[in-house]
N, C-alpha and C positions, 0 to 999 in steps of 0.2 A: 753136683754142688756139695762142698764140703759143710760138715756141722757148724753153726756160730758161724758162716759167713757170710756178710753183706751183701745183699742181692741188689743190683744196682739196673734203671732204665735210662735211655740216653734221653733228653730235653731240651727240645729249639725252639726258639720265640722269633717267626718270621715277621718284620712290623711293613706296612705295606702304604704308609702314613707318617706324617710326624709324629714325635709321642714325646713322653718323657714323666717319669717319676719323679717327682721332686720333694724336696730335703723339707719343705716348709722356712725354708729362709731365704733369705737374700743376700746384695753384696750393697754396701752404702756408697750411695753416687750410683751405683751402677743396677745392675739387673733384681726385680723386685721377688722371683724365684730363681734357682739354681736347680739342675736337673740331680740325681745320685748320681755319684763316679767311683769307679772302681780306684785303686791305688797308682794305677796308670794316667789317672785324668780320663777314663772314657768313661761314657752312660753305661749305665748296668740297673737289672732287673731283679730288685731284692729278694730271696728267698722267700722273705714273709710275704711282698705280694705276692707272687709266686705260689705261697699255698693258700691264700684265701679266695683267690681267684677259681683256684682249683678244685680246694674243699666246698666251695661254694656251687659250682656244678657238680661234684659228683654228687651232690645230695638229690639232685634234681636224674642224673642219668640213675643211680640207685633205686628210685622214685620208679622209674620208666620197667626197670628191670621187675622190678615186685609188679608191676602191671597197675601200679596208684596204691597198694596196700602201705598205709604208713608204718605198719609194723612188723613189714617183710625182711627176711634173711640180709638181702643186698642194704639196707638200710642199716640196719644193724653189723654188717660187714665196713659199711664207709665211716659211722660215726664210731667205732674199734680203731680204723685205720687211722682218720684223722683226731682224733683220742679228742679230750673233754676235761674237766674243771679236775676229775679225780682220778684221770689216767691219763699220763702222757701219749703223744701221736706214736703211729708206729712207721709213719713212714717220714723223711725228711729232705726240702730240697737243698741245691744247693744255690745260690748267685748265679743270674745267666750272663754270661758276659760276651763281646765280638768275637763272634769267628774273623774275621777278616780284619782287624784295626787299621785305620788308614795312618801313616808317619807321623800326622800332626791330628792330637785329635781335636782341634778347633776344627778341622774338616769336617768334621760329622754333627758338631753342634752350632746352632745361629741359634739370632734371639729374634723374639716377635713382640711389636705389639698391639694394646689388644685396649680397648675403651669402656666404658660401662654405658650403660643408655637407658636415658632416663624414661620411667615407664609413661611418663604425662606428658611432656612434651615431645617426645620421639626423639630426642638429639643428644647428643654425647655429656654426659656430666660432668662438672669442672672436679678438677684433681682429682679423676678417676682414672688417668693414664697408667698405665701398666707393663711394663716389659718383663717379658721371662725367656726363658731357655727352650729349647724342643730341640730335639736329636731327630738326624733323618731316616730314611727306611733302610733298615740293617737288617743283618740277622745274628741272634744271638745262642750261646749251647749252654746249659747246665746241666744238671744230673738229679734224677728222683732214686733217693734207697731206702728199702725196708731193713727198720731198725734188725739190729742182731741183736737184743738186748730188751728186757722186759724193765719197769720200773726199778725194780729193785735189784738192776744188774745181771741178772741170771739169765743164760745164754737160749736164743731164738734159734730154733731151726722150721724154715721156710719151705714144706711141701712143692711139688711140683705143680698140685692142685689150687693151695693159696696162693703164690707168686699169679699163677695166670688168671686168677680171681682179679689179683691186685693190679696186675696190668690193665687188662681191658678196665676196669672201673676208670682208672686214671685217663687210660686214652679215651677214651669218653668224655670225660670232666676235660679231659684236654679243647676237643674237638668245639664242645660246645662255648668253647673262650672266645667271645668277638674283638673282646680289647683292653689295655690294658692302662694304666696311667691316667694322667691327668686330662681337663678338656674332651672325655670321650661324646658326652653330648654335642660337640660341633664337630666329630668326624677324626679328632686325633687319636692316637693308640690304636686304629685296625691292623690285628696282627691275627696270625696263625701260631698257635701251640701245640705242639705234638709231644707226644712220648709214647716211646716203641723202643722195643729193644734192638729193630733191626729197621731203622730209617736211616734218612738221607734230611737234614733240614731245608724244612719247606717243602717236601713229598708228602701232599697231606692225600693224595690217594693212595698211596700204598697204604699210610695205614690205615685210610676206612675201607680199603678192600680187606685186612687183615682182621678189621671191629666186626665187620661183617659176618668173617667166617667163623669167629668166635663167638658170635651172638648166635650163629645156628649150634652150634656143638651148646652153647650153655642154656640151650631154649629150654624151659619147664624145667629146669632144674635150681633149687637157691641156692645162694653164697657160703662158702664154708663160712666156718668159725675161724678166725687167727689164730696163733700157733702161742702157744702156750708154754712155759719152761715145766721140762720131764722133774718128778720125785726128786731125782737122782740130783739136780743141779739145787733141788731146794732147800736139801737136807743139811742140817745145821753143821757146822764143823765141830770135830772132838777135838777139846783142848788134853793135851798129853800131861803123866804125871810130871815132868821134869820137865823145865823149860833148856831154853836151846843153851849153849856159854857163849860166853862172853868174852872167852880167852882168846890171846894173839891168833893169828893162823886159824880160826875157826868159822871166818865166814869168809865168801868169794864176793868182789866186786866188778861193774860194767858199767859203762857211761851212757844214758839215755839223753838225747839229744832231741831237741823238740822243735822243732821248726814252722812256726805258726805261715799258714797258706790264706785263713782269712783272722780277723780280730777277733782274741780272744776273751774272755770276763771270768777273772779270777773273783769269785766270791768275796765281798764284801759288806760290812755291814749300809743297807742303804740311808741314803741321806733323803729326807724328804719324798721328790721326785726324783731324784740321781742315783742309778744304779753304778756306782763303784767298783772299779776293778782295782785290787791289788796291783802290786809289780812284782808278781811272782805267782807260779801255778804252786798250790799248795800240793803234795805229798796225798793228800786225803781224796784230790782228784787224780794223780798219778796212780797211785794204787791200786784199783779195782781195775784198771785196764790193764794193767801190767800182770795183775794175778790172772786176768781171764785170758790174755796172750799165753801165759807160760802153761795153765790149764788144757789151753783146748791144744797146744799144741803137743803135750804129754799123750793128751788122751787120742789122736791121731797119729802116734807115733804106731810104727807096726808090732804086735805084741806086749802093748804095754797091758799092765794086767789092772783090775780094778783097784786093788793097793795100791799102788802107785799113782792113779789119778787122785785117788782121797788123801793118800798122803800130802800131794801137791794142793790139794783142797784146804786141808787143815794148815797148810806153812804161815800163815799169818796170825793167826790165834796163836801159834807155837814159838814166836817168835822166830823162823825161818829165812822170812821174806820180808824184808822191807825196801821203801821208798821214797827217797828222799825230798825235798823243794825243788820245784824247776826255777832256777834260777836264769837272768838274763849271762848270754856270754859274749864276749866282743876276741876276733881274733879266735876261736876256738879256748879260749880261757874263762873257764866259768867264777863268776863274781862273789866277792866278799860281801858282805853285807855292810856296810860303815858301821866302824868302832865306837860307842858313843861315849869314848873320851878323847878323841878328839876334835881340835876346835881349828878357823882357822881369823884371821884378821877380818874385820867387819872392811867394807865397801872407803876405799879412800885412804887407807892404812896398809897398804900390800898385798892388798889379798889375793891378786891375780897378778900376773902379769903377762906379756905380750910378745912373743919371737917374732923376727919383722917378716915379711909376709915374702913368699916365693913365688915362682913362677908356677908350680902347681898346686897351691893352696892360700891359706886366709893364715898363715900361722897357728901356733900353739896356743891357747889360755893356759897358763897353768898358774897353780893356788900354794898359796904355804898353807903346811898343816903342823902342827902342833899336836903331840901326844903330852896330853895333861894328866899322865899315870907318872910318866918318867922326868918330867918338866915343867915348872910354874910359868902360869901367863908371861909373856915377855912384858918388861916396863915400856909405858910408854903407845904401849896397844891394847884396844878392845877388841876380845876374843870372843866370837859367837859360837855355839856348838854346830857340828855337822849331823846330823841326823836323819839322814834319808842319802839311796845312794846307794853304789855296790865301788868295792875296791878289785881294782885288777892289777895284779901288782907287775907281772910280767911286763904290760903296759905302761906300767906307771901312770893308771890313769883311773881315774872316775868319772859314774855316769848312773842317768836314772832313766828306766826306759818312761819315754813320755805317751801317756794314755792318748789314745783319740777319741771321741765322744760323735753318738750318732742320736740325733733326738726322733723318739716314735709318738706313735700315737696307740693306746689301746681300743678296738673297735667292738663293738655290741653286734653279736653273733646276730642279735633277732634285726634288726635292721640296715645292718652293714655300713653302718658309718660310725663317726667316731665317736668315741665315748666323752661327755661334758668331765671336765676334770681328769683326766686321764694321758696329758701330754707329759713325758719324762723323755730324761735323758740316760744315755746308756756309755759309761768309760770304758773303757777295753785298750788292752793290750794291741800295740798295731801290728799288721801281719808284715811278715819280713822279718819280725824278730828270732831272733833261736835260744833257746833255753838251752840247760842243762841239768841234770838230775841223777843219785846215783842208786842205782838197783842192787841189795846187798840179797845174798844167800848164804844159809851155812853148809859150811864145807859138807857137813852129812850130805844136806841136800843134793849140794852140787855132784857130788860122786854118784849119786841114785840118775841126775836127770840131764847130768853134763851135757852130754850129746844131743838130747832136744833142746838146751841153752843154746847150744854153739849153731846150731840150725839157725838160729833166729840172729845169731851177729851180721851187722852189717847191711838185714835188708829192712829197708824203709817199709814202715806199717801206716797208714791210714787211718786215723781215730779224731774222734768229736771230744772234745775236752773241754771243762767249763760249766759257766751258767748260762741259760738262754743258749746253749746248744741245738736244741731240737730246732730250733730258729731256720737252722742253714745259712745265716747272714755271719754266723760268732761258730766258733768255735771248730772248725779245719785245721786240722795239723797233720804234718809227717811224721812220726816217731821212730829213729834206729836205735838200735840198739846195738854196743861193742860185745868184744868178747870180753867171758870172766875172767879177772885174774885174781889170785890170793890175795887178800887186803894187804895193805902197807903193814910193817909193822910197826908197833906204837914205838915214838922217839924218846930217850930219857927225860926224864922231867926232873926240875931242880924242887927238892921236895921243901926247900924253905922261902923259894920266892920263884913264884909262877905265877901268868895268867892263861883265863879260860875263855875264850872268845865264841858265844852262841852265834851259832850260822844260821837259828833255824829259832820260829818261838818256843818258848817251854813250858810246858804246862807241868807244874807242881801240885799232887793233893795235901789240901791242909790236914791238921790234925784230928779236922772233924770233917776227914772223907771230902771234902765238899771242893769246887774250883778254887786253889789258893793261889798263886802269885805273887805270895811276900818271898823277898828273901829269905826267912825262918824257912818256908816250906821249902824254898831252891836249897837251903842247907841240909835240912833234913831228907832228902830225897836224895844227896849223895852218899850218906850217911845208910839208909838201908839199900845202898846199891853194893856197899862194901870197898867206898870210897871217901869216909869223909875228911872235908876240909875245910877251914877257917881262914875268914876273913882278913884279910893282911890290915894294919893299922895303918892308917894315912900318914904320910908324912910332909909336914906343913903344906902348903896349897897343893903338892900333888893328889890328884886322885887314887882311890881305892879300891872305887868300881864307880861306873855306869852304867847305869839300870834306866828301862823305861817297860812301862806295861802295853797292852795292845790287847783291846778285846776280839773274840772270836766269837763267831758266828759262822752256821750253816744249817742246808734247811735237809733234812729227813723227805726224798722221795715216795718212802713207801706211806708214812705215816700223813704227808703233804701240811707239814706246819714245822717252823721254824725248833731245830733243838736247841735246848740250853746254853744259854752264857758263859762261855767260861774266860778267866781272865791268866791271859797268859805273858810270860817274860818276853820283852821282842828278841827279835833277831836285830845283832849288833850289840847285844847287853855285856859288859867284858869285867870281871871279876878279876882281883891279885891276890890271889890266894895261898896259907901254905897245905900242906897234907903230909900223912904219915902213910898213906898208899900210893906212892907216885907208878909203879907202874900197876895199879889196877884203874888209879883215874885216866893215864892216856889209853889202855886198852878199852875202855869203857865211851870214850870219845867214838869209836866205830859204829857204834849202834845208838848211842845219845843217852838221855836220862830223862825221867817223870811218867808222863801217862802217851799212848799215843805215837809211840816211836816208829812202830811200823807204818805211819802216814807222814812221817819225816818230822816230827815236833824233835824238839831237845838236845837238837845235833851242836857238836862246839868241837874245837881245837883250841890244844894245850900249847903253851908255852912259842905263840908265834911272835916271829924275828918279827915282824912290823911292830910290836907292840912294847920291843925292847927301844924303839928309835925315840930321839927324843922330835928333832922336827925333821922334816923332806917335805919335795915338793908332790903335786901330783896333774897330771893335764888331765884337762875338762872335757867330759866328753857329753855331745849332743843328741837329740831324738833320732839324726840321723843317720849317726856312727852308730848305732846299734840296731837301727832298723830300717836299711837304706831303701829309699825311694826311688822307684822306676821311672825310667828316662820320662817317658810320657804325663807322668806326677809332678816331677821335678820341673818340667818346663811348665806347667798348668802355673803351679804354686809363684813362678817367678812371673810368671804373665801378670798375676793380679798383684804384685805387688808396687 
């Protein structure tokens, strides 16, 4: 087993019964519960049950192991494993979902129903009629792994000793699972749960012959401790006297492709009970997986010398390495952010229109838009602004990826039900999506680590990304990675009338150090980059710039409370500016500008052709042109409509 890598057990939930997990809602007119489904339209077994079910007996096989001492090794080994209010878990499942789907999955689900009964008169109570959903006896796979990664990112490595600690604990907690789901008091949810690294689903004697042998080998002996990150990984990085340049040809770029497997949650500020996800994976969670990718695989390379790993250690303090927004891509073309000066006709005024429909599709929507830098409102129309949205121009089209939303409930560890006050909902990014994001090095770099770069082009990585990751329900992606190539070079710039179109938020320090976000501070901030520029002056109704702000928020793992506010320029904010450095401001577009660059803040392009047009059209693109749905999904969704 290599350093930092994921140690994975396989996971099958044989149901041997009706069952079913359900959503907590209904459909109106019709069924009073709804079972969970995966994005196919089949039932599926959420992670989160999935570990409470689990973590809930192995406290009890833990228990069995210390021989009843509540403050034995094994105890202390499961509540480590399954972490607690001030440490995260360290192992994580995933969704179990069919092995075998039937073509239609209305095959596997009926409805039942079910009466209440009055406890006085022995007979049925009026409008207490009920129907729900149950799935029949399946069997289902997912996967149990122990994190590679401690709280605060620094890389696990898993003993031969801990692993098989970790194993048997689980198959145990497994074993002792009678059921799972709703209605288990009248006999629904009996199912078998295994986890072995070397079963067959539904061979629940191999592995209690295998618990077996492992309960004689670990007799009189207690649980290791978890594994813990070495000195070496924890050691702070040295910032260098000279930061890295900035000049043309001085860094190498690669395209990091993200392809979400389950729904992800882009950090956002919460609303109430509403956990919020962004439409785009922030840079700041790109980051730290991307430096500990290119880390460990430095440090496994043959004769790499300890220099050389530290070097790779320090590349982000030194400005070296950075990492852009994952943004959504359609087509293999990753998205603009909308320019927010432009506008297009309000609802009933042109503002769409309609190509007649074919034989393999519904036609085009496509929208006028109006750039109101280069062009006054048209007479005769109301213009509303656009401001949300990605531009892909290749396409000629726009689109916003549309969130899905899953409501939970939080449960109370000491009783196991749910918590009064405690029901939210959760938006996330839907799976199927693909992102895009761009991984910069400077050429130093790249010349010292080339060849362990180029190892890593092309093959698909495995990574948990997001918030509510440790979940196993949120946060599954694919990550590849291209080969580097030498940045583009910066294009000339017209140094008396240019615009600057931010791709990414920007965060500006004001004059007194502190989060600023005024324009003053975005001017000042190109100004000690050894860029600056001035405001172009409006001319009559055309625009100048459009500006919008957007607070930011995110929450510090090691320290476990939310860090500071800061308020930043959005992405899509588009400046007409002139400058007396034009080629240091589009060299300077490579890397971005303000605080934060290395987690993708401040990124923009100079002087782009859309921004010279006055109007064009653009087609409308939908939740599922960007994030297309499975056969099995797609007929669910049309069934109910």
């Amino acid at each position: 087993m290599s350093p930092s890598s994921p140690t994975s057990f396989p996971l099958s939930v044989t149901f041997h019964s009706d069952w079913g997990v359900t959503t907590g809602t209904g459909v109106a007119g019709g069924v009073d519960s709804v079972v969970e489904k995966d994005e196919r339209g089949l039932p599926i077994v959420r992670a989160t049950v999935l570990a409470g079910v689990v973590r809930e007996q192995s406290l009890l096989a833990a228990q069995a192991l210390d021989d009843g001492d509540p403050g034995g090794s094994w105890r202390a080994f499961a509540s480590a494993l399954f972490g607690s209010d001030l440490a995260p878990r360290l192992v994580v499942f995933s969704d179990a979902r069919l092995i075998d789907p039937p073509a239609d999955p209305a095959d596997l689900i009926h409805e039942v129903v079910s009466l209440s009964i009055d406890e006085k008169t022995g007979t049925a109570r009026e409008d207490f009629l009920r129907i729900f959903e149950r799935a029949g006896a399946c069997r289902l796979r997912g996967e149990v792994t122990l994190s590679d990664v401690d709280r605060d990112g620094r890389p696990l490595t898993w003993s031969d000793e801990q692993r098989d600690a970790a194993e048997l604990l689980l198959a145990l907690a497994g074993l002792l699972v009678r059921a799972i789901g709703s209605n288990r008091a009248v006999g629904d949810g009996v199912c078998d749960v295994l986890i072995h690294a070397d079963h067959e689903p539904g061979d629940a004697r191999a592995v209690k012959d295998w618990c077996r042998t492992q309960l004689g080998r670990w007799k009189g002996r207690g649980a290791p401790q978890v594994p813990a990150a070495d000195a070496a990984a924890a050691a702070a990085p040295v910032l260098k006297a000279s930061p890295a340049s900035t000049a043309a040809g001085a860094f190498h770029e690669a395209t990091l492709t993200i392809d979400l497997r389950t729904p992800v949650v882009s950090y956002e500020v919460p609303m109430s009970n509403e956990i919020r996800s962004l439409d785009f994976l922030r840079g700041t969670v790109l980051l730290p997986w991307v430096h500990r990718l290119i880390t460990r695989t430095v440090a496994q390379a043959p004769g790499a010398s300890e220099a050389l790993v530290q070097e790779v250690r320090d590349a982000v303090v030194n400005g070296e390495l950075l990492v852009s927004d994952g943004v959504v891509s359609y087509q293999g073309e990753r998205g603009l952010p909308m320019p927010l000066v432009f506008s297009s006709p309000k609802v009933g005024q042109g503002a769409t229109s309609q190509d007649p429909k074919t034989a393999e599709g519904e036609g085009d929507e496509k929208m006028c838009v109006c750039n109101r830098m280069r062009a006054e409102e048209p007479e005769n129309e109301v213009h509303k602004p656009l401001r949300n949205g990605y531009v892909f121009l290749t396409a000629g089209a726009k689109g916003t990826p549309a969130l899905i939303g899953r409501q939970s409930t939080a449960h109370d560890a000491a009783t196991g039900a749910a918590r009064d006050g405690q029901l939210y909902l959760v938006r996330a990014l839907p799976a199927g999506l693909s992102l895009q994001a761009t991984v910069t090095v400077s050429t130093r770099l790249y010349q010292r680590i080339g060849e362990q770069l180029e190892a890593l082009a092309g093959t698909g990585h495995r990574a948990r990304l997001g918030a509510r990751r440790l979940s196993g329900t949120f946060g599954e992606t694919e990550c590849t990675l291209s080969a580097f190539v030498p940045s583009t070079a910066p294009q000339m710039v017209d140094a008396a009338d240019t615009t600057i179109w931010f791709t990414s938020d920007v965060l500006a320090r004001s004059a007194r150090l502190g989060p600023g976000g005024s324009l003053t501070d975005l001017l000042a901030a190109f100004e000690r980059a050894g860029a600056p520029i001035e405001l172009a002056e409006a001319d009559g109704t055309r625009f100048n710039a459009g500006v919008r702000h957007r607070r930011v928020d995110s929450w510090s793992a090691a320290s476990h409370q939310p860090r500071a506010t800061r308020m930043a320029i959005q992405a899509g904010s588009v400046l007409k500016v002139r400058t007396a450095a034009p080629e240091k401001l589009a060299a300077l577009a490579a890397v971005g500008i303000g605080e934060l660059r290395a987690q993708g803040f401040g990124r923009f392009v100079v002087g782009h052709p859309l921004l010279e047009k006055e109007t064009f059209t653009l087609r409308r693109l939908h939740g599922e042109d960007l994030a297309p749905i499975a056969d099995g999904a797609a007929a669910t969704k049309e069934a109910q409509r």
